[in-house]
Backbone atoms as SQL, in Angstrom:
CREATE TABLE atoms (id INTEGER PRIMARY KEY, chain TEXT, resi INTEGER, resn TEXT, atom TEXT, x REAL, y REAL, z REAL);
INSERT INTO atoms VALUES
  (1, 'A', 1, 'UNK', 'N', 92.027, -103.326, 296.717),
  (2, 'A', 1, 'UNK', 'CA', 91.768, -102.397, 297.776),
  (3, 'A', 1, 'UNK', 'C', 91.526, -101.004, 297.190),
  (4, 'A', 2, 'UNK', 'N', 90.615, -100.163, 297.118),
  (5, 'A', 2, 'UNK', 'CA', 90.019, -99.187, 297.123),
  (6, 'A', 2, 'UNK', 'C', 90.684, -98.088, 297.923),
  (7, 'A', 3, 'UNK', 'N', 91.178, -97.441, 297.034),
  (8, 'A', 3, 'UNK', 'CA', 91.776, -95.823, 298.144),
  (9, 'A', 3, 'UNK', 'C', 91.309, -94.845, 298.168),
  (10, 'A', 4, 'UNK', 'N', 91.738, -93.976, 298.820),
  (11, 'A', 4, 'UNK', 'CA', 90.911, -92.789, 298.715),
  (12, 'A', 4, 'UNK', 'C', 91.910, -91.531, 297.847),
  (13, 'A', 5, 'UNK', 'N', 90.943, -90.903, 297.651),
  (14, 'A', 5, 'UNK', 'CA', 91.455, -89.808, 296.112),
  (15, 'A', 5, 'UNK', 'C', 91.805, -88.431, 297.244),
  (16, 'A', 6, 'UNK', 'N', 92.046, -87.582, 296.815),
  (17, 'A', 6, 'UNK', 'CA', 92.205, -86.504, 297.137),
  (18, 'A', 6, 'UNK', 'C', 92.696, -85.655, 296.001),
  (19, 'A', 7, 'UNK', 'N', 92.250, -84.053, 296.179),
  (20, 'A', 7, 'UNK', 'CA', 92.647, -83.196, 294.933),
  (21, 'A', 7, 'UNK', 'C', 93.307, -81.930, 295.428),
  (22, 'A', 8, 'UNK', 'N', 94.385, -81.409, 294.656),
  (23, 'A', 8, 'UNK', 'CA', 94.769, -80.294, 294.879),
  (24, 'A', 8, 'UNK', 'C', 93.940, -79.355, 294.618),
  (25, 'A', 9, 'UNK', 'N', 93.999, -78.188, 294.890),
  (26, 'A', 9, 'UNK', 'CA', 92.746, -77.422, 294.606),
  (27, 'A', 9, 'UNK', 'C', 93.119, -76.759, 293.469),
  (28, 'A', 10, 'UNK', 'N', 94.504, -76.636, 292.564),
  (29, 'A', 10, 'UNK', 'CA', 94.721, -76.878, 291.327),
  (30, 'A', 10, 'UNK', 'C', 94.390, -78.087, 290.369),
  (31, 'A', 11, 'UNK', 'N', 94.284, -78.893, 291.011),
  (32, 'A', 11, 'UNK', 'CA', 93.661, -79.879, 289.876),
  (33, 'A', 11, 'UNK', 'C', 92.479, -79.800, 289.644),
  (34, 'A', 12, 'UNK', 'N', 91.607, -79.161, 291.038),
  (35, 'A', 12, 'UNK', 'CA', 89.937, -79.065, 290.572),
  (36, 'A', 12, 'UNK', 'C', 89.926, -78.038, 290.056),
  (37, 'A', 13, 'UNK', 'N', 90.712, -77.419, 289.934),
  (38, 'A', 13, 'UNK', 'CA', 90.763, -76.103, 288.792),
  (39, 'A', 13, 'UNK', 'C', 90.917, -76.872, 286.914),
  (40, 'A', 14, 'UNK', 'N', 91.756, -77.706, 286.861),
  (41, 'A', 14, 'UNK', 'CA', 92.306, -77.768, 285.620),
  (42, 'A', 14, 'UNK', 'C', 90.519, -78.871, 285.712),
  (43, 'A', 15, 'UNK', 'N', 90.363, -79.966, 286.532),
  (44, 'A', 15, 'UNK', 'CA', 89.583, -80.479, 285.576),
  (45, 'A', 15, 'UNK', 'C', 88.249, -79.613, 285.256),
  (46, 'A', 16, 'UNK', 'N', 88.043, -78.841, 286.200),
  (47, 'A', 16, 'UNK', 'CA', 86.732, -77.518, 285.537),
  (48, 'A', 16, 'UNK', 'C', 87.518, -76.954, 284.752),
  (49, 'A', 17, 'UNK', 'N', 88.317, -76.632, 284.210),
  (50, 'A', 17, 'UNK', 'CA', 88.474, -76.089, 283.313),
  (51, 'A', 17, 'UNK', 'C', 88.671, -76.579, 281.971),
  (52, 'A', 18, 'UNK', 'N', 89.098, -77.748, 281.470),
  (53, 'A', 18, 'UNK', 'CA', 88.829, -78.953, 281.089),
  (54, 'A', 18, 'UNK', 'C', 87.150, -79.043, 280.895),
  (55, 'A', 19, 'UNK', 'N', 86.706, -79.707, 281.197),
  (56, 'A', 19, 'UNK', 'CA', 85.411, -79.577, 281.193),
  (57, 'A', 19, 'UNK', 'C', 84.533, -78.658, 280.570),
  (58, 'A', 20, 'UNK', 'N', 84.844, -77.647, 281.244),
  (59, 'A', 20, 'UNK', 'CA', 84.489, -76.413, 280.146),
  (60, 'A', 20, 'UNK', 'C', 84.322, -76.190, 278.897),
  (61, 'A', 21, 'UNK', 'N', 86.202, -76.798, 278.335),
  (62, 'A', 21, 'UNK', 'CA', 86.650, -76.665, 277.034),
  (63, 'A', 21, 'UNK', 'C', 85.746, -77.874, 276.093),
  (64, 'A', 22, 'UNK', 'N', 85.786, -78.923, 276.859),
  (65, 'A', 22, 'UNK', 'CA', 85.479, -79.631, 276.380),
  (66, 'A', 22, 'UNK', 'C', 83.721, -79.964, 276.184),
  (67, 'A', 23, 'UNK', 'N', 82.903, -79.713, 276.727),
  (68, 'A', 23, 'UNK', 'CA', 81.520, -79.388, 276.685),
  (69, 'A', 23, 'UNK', 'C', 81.414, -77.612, 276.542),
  (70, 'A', 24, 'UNK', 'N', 81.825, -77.213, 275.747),
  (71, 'A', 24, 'UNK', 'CA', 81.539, -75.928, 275.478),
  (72, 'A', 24, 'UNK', 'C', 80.422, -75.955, 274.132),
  (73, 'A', 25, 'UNK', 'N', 79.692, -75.194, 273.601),
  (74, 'A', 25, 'UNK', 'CA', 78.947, -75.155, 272.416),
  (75, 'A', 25, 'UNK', 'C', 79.852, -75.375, 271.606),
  (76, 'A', 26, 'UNK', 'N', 79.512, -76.405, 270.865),
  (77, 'A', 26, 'UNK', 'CA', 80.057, -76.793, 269.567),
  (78, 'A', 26, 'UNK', 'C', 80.825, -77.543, 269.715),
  (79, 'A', 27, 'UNK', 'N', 81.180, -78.120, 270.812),
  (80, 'A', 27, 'UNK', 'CA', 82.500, -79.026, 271.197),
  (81, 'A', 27, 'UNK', 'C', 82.197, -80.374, 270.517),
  (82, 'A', 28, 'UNK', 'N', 81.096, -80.799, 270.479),
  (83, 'A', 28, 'UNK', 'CA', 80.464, -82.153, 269.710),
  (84, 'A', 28, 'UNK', 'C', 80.592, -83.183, 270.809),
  (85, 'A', 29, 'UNK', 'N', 80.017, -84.020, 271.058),
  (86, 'A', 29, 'UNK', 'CA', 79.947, -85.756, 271.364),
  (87, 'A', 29, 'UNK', 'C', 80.986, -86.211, 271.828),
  (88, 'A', 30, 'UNK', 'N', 82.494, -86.312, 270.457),
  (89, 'A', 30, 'UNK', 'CA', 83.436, -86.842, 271.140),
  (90, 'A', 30, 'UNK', 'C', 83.991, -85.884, 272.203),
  (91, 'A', 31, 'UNK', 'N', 83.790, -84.591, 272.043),
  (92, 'A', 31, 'UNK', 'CA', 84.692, -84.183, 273.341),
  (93, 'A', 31, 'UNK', 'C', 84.445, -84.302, 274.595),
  (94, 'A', 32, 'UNK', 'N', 82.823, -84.884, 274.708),
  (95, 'A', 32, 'UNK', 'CA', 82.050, -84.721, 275.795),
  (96, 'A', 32, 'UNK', 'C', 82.416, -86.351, 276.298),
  (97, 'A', 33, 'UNK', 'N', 82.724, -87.210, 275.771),
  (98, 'A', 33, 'UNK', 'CA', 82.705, -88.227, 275.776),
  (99, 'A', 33, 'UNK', 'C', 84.602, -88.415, 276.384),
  (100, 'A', 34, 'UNK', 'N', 85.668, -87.783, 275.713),
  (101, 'A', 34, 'UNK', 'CA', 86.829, -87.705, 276.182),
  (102, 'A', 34, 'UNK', 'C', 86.796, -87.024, 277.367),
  (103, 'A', 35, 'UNK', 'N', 86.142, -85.838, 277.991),
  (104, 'A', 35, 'UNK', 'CA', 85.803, -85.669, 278.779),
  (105, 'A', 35, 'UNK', 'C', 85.999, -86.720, 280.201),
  (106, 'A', 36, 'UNK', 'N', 84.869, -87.236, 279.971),
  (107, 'A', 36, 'UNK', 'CA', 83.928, -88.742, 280.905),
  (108, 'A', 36, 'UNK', 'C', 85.414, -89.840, 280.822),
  (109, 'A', 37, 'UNK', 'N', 86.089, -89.772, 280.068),
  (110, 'A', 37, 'UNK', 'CA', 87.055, -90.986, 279.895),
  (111, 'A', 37, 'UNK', 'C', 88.584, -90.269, 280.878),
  (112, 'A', 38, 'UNK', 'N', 88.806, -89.124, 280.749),
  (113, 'A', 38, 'UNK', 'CA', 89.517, -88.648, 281.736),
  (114, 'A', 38, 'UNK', 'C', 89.250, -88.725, 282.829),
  (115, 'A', 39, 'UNK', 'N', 88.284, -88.179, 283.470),
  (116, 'A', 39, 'UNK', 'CA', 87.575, -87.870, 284.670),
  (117, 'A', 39, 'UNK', 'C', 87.473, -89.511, 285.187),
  (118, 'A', 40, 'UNK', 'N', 87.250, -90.098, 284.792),
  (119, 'A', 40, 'UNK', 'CA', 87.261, -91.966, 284.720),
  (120, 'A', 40, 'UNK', 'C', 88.414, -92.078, 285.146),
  (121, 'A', 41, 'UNK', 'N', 89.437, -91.819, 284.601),
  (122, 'A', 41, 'UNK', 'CA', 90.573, -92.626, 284.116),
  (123, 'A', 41, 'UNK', 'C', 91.163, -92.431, 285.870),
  (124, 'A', 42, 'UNK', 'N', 91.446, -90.600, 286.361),
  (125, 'A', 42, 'UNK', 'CA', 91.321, -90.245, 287.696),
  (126, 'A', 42, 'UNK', 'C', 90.679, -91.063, 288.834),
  (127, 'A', 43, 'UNK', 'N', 89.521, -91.377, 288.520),
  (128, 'A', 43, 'UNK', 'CA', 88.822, -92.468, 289.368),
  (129, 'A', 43, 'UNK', 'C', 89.372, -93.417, 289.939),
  (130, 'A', 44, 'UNK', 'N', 89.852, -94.369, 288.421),
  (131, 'A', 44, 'UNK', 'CA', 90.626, -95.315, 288.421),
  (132, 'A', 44, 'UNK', 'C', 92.084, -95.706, 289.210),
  (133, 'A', 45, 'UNK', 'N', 92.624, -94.855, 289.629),
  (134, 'A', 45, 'UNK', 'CA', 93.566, -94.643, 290.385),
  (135, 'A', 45, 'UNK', 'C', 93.724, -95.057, 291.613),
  (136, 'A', 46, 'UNK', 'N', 92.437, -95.244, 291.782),
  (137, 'A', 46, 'UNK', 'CA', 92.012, -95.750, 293.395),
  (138, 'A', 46, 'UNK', 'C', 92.241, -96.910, 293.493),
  (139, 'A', 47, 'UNK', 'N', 91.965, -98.132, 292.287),
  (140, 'A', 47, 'UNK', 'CA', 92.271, -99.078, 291.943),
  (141, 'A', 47, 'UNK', 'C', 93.696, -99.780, 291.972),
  (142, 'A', 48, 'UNK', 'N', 94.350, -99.052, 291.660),
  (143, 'A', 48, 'UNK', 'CA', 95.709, -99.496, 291.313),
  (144, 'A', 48, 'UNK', 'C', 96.849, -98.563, 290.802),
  (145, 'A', 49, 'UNK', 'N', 97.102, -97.643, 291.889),
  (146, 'A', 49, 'UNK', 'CA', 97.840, -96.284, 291.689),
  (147, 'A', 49, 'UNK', 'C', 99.182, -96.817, 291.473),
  (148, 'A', 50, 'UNK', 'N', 99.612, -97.397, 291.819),
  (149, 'A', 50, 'UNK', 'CA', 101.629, -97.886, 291.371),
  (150, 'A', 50, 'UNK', 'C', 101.399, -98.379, 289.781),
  (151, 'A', 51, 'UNK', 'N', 100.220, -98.575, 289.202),
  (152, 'A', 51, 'UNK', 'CA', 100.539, -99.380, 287.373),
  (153, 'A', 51, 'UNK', 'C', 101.198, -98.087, 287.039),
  (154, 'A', 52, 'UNK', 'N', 101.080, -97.078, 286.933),
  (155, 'A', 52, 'UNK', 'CA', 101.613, -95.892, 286.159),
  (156, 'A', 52, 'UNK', 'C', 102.985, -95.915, 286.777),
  (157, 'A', 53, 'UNK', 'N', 103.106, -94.716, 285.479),
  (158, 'A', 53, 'UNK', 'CA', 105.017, -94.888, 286.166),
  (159, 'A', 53, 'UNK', 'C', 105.601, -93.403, 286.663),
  (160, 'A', 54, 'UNK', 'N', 106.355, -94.013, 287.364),
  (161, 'A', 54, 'UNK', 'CA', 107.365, -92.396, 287.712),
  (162, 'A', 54, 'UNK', 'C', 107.239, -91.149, 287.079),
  (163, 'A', 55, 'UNK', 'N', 106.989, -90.243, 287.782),
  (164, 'A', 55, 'UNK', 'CA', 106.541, -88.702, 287.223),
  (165, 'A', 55, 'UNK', 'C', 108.149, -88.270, 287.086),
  (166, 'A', 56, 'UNK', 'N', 108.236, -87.113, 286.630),
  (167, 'A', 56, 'UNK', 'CA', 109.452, -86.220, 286.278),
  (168, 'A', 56, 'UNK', 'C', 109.811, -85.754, 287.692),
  (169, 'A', 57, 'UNK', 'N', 108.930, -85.316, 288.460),
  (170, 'A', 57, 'UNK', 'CA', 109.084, -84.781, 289.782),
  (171, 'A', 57, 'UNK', 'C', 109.213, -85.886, 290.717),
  (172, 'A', 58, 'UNK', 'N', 110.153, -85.723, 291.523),
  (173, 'A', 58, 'UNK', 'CA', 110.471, -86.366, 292.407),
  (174, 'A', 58, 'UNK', 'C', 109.136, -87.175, 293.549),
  (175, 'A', 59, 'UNK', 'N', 109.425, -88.405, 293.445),
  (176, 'A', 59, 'UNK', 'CA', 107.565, -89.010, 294.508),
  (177, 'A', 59, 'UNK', 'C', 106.435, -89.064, 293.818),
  (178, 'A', 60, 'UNK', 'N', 106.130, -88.803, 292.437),
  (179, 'A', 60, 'UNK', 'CA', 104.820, -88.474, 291.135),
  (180, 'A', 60, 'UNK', 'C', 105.026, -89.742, 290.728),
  (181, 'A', 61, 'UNK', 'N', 103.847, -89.897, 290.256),
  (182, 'A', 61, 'UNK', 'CA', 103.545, -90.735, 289.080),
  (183, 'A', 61, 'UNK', 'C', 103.069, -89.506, 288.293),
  (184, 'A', 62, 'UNK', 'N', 102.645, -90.317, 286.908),
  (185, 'A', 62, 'UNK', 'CA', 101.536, -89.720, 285.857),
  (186, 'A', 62, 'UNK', 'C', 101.497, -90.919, 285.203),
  (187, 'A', 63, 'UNK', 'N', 99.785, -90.478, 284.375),
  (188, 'A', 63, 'UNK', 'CA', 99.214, -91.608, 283.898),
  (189, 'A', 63, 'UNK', 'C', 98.557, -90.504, 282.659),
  (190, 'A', 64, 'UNK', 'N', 98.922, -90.790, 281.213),
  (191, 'A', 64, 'UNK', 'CA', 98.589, -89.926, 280.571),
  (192, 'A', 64, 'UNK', 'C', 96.762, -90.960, 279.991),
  (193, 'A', 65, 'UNK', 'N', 96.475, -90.084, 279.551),
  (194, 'A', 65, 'UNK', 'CA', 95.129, -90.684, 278.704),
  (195, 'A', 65, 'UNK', 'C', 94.255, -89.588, 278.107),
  (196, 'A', 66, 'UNK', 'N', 94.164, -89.909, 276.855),
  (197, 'A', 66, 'UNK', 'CA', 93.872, -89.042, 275.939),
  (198, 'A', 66, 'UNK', 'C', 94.263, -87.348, 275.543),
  (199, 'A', 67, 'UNK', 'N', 95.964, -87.421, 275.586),
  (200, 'A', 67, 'UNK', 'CA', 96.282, -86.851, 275.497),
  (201, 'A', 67, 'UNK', 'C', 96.430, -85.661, 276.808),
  (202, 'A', 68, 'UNK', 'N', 96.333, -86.290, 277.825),
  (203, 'A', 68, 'UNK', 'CA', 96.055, -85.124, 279.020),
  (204, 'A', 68, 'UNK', 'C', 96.871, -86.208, 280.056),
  (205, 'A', 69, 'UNK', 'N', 97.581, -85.716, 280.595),
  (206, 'A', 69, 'UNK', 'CA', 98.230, -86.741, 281.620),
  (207, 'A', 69, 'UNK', 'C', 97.776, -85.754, 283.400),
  (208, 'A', 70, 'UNK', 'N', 97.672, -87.357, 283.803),
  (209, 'A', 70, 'UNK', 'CA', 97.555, -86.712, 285.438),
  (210, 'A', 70, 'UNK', 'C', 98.712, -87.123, 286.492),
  (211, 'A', 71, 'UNK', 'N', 99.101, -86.004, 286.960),
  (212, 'A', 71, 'UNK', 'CA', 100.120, -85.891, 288.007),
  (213, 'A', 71, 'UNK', 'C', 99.710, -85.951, 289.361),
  (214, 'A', 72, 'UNK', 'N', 100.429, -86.707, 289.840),
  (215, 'A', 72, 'UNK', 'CA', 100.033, -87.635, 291.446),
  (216, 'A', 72, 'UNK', 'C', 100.659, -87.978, 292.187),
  (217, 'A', 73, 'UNK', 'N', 100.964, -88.354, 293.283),
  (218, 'A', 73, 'UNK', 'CA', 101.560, -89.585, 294.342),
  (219, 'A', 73, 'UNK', 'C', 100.881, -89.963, 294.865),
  (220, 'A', 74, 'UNK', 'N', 101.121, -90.765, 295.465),
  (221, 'A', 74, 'UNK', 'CA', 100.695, -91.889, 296.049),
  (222, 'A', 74, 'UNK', 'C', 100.880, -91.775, 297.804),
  (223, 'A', 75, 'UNK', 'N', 100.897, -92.038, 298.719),
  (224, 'A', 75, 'UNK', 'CA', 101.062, -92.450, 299.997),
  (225, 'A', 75, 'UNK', 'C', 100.534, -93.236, 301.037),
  (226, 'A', 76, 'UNK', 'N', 101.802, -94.214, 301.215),
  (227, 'A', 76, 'UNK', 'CA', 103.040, -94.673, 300.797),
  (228, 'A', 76, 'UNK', 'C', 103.158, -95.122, 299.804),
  (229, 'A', 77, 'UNK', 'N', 104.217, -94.693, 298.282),
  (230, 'A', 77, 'UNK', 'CA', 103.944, -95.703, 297.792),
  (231, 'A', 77, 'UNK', 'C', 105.224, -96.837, 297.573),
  (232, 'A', 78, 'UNK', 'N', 104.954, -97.919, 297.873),
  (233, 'A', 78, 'UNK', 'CA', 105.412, -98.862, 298.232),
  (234, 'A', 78, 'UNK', 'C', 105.516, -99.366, 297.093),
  (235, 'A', 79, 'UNK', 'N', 105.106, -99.592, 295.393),
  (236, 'A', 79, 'UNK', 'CA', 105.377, -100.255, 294.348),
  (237, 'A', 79, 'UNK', 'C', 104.777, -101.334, 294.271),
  (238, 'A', 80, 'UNK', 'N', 103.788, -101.776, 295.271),
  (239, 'A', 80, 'UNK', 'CA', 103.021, -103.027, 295.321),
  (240, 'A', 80, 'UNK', 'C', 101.537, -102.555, 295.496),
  (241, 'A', 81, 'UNK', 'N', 100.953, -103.265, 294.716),
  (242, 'A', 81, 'UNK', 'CA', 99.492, -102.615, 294.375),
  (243, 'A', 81, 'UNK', 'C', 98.602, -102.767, 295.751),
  (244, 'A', 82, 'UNK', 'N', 99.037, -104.159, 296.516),
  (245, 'A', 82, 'UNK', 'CA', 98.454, -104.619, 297.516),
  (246, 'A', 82, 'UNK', 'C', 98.313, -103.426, 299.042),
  (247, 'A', 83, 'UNK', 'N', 99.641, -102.849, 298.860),
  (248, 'A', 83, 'UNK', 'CA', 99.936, -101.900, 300.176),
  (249, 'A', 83, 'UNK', 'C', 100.416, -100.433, 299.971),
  (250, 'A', 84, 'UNK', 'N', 100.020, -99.898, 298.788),
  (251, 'A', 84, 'UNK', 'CA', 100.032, -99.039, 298.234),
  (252, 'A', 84, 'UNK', 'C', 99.106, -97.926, 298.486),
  (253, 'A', 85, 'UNK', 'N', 99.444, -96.555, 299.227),
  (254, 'A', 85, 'UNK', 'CA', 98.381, -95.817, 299.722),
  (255, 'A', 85, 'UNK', 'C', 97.569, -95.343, 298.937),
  (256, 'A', 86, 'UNK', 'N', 96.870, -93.838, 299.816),
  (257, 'A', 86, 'UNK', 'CA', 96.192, -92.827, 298.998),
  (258, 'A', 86, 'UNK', 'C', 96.600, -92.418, 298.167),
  (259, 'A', 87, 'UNK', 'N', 95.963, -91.751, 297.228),
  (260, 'A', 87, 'UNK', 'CA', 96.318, -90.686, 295.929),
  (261, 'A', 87, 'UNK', 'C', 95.735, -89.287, 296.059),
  (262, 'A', 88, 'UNK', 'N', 96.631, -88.410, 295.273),
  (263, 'A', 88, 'UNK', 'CA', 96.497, -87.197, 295.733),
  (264, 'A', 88, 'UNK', 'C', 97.008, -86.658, 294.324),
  (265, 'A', 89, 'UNK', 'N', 95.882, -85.701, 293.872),
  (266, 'A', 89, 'UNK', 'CA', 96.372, -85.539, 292.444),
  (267, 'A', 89, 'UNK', 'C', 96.552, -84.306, 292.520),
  (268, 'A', 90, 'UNK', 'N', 98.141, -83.790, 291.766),
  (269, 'A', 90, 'UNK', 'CA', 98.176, -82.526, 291.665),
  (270, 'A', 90, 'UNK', 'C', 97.955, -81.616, 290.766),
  (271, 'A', 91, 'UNK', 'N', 98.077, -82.113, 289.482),
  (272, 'A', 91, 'UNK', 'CA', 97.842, -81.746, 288.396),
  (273, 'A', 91, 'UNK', 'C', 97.287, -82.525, 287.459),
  (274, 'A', 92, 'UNK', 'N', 96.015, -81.944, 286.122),
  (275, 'A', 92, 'UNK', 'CA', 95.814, -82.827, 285.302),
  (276, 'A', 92, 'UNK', 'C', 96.311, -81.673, 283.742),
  (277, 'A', 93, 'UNK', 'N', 97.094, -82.309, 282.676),
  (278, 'A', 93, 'UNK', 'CA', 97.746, -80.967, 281.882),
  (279, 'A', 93, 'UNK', 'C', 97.535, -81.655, 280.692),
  (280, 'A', 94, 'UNK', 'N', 96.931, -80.488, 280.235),
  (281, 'A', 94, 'UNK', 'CA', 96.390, -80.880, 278.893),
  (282, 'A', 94, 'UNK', 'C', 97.211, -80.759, 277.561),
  (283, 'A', 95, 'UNK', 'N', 97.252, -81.099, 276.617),
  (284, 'A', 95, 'UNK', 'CA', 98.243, -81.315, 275.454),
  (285, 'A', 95, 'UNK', 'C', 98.597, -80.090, 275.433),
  (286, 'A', 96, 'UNK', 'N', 100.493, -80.018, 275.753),
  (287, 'A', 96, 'UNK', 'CA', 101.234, -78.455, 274.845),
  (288, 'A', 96, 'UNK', 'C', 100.770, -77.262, 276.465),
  (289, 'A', 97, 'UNK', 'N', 100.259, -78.152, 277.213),
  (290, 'A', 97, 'UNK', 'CA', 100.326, -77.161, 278.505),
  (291, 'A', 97, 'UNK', 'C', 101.370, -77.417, 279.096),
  (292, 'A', 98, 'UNK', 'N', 102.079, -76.118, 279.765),
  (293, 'A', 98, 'UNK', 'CA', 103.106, -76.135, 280.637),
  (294, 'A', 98, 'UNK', 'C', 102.837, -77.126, 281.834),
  (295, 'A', 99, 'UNK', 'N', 104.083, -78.075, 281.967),
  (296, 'A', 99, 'UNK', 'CA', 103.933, -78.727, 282.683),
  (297, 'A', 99, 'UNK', 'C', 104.376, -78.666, 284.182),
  (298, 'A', 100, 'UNK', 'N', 104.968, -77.005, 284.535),
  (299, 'A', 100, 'UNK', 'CA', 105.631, -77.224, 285.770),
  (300, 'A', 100, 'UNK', 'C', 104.710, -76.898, 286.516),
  (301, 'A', 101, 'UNK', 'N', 104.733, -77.745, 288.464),
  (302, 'A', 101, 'UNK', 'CA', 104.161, -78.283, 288.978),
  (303, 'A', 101, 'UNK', 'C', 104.888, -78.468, 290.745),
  (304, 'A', 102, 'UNK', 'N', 103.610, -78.446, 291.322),
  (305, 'A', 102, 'UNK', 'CA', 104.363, -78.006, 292.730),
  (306, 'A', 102, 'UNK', 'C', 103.373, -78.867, 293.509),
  (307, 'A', 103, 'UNK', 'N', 103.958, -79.519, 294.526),
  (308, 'A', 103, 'UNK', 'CA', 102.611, -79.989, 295.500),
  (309, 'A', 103, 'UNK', 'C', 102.021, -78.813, 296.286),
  (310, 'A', 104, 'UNK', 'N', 100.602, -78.652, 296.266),
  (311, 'A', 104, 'UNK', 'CA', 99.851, -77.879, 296.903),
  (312, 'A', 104, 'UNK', 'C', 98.808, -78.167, 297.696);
């Protein structure tokens, strides 16, 4: 079952900003390419948001990948992939970034 995504308007901040870093001049291929594999990985969520595990914050998951983990819940989430709601991402934090974090 296919869910629907939703973004904090801090997370569409971090992944443009992200993006940025990462397709900037001189960034090369692979970064452009880690890039596309994050931004993916977010996608993916829609798929099967309970595989990841418990966030630090109370009701979160996170799902790290390539060094950048994304912060989320779910609603409802129920722990079963079958009846497991929307996703709603609040943060995506990139290596050695502060990780504190608020639903917004």
């Amino acid at each position: 079952m296919a869910r629907r995504i939703e973004y904090s308007p801090r997370s569409l901040l971090d992944l443009t900003q992200m993006r940025r870093w990462m397709t900037q001049r001189g960034a090369g291929i692979r970064a452009k390419e880690r890039a596309r594999r994050i931004a993916a990985a977010v996608r993916e969520l829609r798929i099967d948001p309970v595989k990841w595990p418990k966030g630090e914050l109370p009701g979160t998951r996170q799902r790290v990948v390539e060094q950048y983990t994304i912060i989320y819940f779910v609603d409802p989430d129920t722990d079963d992939r079958q009846t497991a709601g929307d996703v709603y991402v609040l943060r995506i934090f990139g290596p050695g970034q502060d990780r504190r974090t608020r639903r917004e």
